[in-house]
C-alpha positions as a Markdown table, in Angstrom:
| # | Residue | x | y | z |
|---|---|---|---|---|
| 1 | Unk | 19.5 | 0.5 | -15.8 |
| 2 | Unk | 22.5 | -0.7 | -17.8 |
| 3 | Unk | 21.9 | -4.3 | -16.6 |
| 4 | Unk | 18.5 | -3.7 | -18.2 |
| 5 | Unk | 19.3 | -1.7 | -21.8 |
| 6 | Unk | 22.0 | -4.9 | -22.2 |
| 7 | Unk | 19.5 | -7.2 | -21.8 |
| 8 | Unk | 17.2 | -5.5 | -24.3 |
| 9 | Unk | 20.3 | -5.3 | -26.8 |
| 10 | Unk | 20.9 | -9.3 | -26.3 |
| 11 | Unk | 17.4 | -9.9 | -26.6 |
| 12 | Unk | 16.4 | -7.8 | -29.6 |
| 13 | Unk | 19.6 | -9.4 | -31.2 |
| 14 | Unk | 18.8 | -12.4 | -30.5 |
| 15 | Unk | 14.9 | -12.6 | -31.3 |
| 16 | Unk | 14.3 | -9.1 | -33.2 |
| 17 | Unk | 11.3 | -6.9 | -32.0 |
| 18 | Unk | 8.7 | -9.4 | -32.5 |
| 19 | Unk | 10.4 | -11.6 | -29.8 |
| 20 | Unk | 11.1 | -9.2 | -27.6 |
| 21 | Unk | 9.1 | -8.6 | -24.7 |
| 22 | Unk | 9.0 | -6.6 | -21.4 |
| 23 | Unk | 9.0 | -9.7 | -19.4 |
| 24 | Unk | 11.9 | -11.6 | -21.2 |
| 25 | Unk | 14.0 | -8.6 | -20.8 |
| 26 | Unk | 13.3 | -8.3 | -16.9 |
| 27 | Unk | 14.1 | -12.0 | -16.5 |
| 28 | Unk | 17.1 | -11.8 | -18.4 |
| 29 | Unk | 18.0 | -9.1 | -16.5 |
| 30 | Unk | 17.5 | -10.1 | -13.3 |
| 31 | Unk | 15.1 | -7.4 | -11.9 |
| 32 | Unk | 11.9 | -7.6 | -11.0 |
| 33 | Unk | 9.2 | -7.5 | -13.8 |
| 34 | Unk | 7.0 | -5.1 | -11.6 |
| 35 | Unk | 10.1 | -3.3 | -11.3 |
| 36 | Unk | 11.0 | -3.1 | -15.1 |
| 37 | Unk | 6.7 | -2.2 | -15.6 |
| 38 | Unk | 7.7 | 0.7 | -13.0 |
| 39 | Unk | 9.9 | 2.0 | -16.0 |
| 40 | Unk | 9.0 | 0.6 | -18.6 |
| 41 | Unk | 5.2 | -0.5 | -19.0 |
| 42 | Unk | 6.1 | -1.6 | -23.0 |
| 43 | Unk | 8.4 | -2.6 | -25.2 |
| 44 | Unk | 8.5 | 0.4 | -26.8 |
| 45 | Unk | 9.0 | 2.8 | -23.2 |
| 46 | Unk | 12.3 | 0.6 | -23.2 |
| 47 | Unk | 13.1 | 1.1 | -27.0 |
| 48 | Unk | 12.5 | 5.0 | -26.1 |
| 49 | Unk | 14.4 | 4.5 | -22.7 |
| 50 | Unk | 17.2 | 2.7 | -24.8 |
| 51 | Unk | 17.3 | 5.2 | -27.6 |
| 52 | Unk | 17.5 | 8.4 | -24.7 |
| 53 | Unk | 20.1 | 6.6 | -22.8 |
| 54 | Unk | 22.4 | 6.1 | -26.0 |
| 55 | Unk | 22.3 | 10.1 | -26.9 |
| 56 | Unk | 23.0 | 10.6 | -23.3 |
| 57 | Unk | 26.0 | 9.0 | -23.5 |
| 58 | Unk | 26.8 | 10.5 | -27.1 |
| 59 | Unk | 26.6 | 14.0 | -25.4 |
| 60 | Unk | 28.7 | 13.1 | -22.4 |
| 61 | Unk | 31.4 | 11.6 | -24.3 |
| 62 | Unk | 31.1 | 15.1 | -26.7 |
| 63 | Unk | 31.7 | 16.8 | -23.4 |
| 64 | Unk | 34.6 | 14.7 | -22.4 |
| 65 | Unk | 36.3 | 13.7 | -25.7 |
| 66 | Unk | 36.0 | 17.2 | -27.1 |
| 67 | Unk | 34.7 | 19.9 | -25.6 |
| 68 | Unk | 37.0 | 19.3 | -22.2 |
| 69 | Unk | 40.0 | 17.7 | -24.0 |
| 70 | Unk | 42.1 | 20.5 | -23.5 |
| 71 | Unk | 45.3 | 19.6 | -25.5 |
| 72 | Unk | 43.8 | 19.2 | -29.0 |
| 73 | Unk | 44.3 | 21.4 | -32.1 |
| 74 | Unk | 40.9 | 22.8 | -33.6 |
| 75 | Unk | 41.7 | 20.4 | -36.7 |
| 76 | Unk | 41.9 | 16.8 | -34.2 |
| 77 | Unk | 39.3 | 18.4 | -32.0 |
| 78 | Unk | 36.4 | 18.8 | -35.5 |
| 79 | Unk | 37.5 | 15.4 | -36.7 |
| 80 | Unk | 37.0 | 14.3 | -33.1 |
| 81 | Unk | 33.4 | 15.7 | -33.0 |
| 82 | Unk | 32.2 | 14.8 | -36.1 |
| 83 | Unk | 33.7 | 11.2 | -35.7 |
| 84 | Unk | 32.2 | 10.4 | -32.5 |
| 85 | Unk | 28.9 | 12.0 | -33.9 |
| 86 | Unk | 28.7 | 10.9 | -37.1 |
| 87 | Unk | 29.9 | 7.2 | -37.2 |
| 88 | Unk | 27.2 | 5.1 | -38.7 |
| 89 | Unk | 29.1 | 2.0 | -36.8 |
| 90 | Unk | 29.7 | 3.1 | -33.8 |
| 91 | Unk | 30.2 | -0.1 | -31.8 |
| 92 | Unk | 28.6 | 2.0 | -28.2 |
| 93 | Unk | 25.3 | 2.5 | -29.8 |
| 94 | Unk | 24.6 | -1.2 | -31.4 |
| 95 | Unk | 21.0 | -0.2 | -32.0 |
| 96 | Unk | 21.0 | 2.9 | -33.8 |
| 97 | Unk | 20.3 | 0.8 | -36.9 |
| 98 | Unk | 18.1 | 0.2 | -39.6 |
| 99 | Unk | 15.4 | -1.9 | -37.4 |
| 100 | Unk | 14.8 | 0.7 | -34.9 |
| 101 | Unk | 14.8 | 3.5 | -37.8 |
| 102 | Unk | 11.7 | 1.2 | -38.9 |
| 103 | Unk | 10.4 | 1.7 | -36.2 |
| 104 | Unk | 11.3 | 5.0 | -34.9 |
| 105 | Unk | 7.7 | 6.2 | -35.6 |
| 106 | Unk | 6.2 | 4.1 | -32.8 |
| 107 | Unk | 8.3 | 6.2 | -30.5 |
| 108 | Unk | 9.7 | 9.2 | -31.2 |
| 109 | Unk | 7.7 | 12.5 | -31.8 |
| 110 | Unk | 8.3 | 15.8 | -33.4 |
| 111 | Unk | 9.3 | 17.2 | -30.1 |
| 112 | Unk | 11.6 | 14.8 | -29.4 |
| 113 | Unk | 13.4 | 15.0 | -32.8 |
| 114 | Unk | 13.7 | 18.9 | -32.0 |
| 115 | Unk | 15.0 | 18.3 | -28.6 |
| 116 | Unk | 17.8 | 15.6 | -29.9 |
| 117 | Unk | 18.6 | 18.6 | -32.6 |
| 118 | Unk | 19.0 | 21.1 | -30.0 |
| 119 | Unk | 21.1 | 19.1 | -27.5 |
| 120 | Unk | 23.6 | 18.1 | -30.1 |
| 121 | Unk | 23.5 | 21.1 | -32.1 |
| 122 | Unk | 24.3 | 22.8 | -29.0 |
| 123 | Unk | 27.3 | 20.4 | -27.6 |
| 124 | Unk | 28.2 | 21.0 | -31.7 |
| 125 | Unk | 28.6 | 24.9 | -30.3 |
| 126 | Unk | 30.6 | 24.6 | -27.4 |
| 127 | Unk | 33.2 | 22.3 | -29.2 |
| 128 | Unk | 33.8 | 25.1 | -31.5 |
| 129 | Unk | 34.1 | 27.8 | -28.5 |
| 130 | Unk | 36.6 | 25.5 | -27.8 |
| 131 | Unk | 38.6 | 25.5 | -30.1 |
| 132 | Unk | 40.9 | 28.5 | -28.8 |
| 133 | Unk | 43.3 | 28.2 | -32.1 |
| 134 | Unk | 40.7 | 28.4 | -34.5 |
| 135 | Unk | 41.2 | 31.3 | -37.0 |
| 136 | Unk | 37.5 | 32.0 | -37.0 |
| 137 | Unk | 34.0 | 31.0 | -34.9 |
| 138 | Unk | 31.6 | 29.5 | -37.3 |
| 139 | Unk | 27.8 | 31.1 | -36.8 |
| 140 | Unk | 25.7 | 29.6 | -35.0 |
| 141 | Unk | 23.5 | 29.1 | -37.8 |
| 142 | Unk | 26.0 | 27.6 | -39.6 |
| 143 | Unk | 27.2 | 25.3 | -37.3 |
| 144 | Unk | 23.1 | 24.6 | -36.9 |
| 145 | Unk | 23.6 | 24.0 | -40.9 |
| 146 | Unk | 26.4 | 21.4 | -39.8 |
| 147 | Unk | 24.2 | 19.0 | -37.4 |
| 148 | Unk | 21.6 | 18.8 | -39.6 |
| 149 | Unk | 24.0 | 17.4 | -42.4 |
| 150 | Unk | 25.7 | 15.4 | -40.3 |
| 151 | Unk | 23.1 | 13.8 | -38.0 |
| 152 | Unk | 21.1 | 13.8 | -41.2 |
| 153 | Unk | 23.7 | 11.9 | -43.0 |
| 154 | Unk | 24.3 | 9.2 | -40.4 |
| 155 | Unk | 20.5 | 8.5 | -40.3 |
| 156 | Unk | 20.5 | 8.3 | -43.9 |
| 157 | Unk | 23.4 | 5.8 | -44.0 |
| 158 | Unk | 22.1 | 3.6 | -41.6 |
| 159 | Unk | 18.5 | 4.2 | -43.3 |
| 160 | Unk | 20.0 | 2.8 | -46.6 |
| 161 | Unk | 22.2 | 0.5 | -45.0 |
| 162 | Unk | 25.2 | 2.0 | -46.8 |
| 163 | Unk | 28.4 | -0.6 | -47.0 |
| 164 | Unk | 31.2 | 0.2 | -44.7 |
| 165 | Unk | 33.3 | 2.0 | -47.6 |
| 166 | Unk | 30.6 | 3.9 | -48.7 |
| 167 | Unk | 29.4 | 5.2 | -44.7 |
| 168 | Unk | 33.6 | 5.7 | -44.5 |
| 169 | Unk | 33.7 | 7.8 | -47.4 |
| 170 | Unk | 30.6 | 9.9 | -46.9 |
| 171 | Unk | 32.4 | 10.8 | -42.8 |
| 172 | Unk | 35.5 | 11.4 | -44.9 |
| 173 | Unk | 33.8 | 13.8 | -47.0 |
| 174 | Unk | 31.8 | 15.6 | -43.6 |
| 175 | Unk | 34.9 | 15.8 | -42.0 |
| 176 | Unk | 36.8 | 17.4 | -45.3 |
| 177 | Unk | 33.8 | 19.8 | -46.3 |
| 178 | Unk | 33.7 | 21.6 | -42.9 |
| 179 | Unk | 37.2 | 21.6 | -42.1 |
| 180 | Unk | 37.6 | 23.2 | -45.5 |
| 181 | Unk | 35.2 | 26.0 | -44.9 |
| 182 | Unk | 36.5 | 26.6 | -41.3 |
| 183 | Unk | 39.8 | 27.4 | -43.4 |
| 184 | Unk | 37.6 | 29.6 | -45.4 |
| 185 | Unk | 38.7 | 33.5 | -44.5 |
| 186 | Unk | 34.4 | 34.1 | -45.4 |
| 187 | Unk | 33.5 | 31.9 | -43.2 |
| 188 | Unk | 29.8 | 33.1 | -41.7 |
C-alpha cells in the first residue's frame, strides 16, 4: 500500500486532482490497475484510503512517541502530543493541505469526522493517564474541550493557509494555554 499512497502523493503533486487518475497512479506504482480497482475503484476511495492511512500513522506514532515513552516529564510529554498533533506542517502527512480540505466533502462524512474525533480524542486521554507526575488528571471532557481546539486549529491553519510564523505562533499558544491550566490547582 505504501508503494501506492507515494505514488498518489507524487502524482497529485505533480498534476493536482484533475490530473490525477486511478490508472496513472497504479502504473506509477507498479501494481496492477485491476489490483489498485480491487481497492480503490476512484480517485477519491484512494484520497479516503490516503487520508485514513495518514491518521493511522498519527495515532501510532501518539502511541509510541507519547503514550509509551516512558522517560518523559508530563510538561515534554503535552508539548510532545500536541506537537505531533497539531503541526500544520508536518512533513509525514504532505497532503493534509488546503487542496484536499477543498475537497474533503467528496469524501468524508459526518461519521467519519466523529470517528477521527473519537480516536484522537481518545489517544489525547491515555497520554494524560500517562503522565504519572502530573499534579492533576484533566476531565475527560476537558481534555474532549482540548482536541476539538487543537484539531480544530490545525484544520483552520491549513484552511487559511496561515504563514509559517503565524501556524508556529498559534502551536505556541496551544501548547502554552493548556500547559497553563494543567498548572491550574482548579483544574476540571
Amino acid at each position: 500500500m505504501e508503494a501506492i499512497y507515494e505514488a498518489f502523493v507524487r502524482i497529485w503533486r505533480r498534476d493536482g486532482w484533475s490530473g490525477l487518475t486511478t490508472r496513472e497512479v497504479a502504473l506509477e506504482a507498479g501494481v496492477a490497475i485491476g489490483t489498485l480497482y480491487d481497492y480503490f475503484p476512484s480517485k477519491e476511495a484512494l484520497l479516503s484510503g490516503y487520508i485514513r492511512h495518514c491518521l493511522d500513522t498519527l495515532l501510532q506514532h501518539l502511541d509510541e512517541q507519547v503514550i509509551k515513552a516512558n522517560d518523559l516529564d508530563w510538561p515534554t510529554r503535552i508539548k510532545r502530543l500536541i506537537r505531533l498533533t497539531c503541526d500544520p506542517s508536518d512533513a509525514g502527512q504532505p497532503l493534509f493541505n488546503h487542496d484536499v480540505l477543498a475537497i474533503e466533502h467528496q469524501i468524508a462524512e459526518s461519521k467519519h469526522h466523529r470517528r477521527v474525533f473519537q480516536e484522537l480524542a481518545q489517544k489525547w486521554r491515555e497520554a494524560f493517564a500517562a503522565c504519572s507526575d502530573l499534579p492533576t488528571q484533566p476531565s475527560t471532557a476537558t481534555i474532549d474541550a482540548w482536541v476539538i481546539m487543537a484539531w480544530g486549529g490545525r484544520r483552520y491553519c491549513v484552511v487559511t493557509q496561515a504563514t509559517t510564523e503565524q501556524a508556529a505562533a498559534w502551536l505556541s499558544e496551544v501548547e502554552t494555554t493548556i500547559c497553563s491550566r494543567l498548572l491550574t490547582p482548579n483544574n476540571p
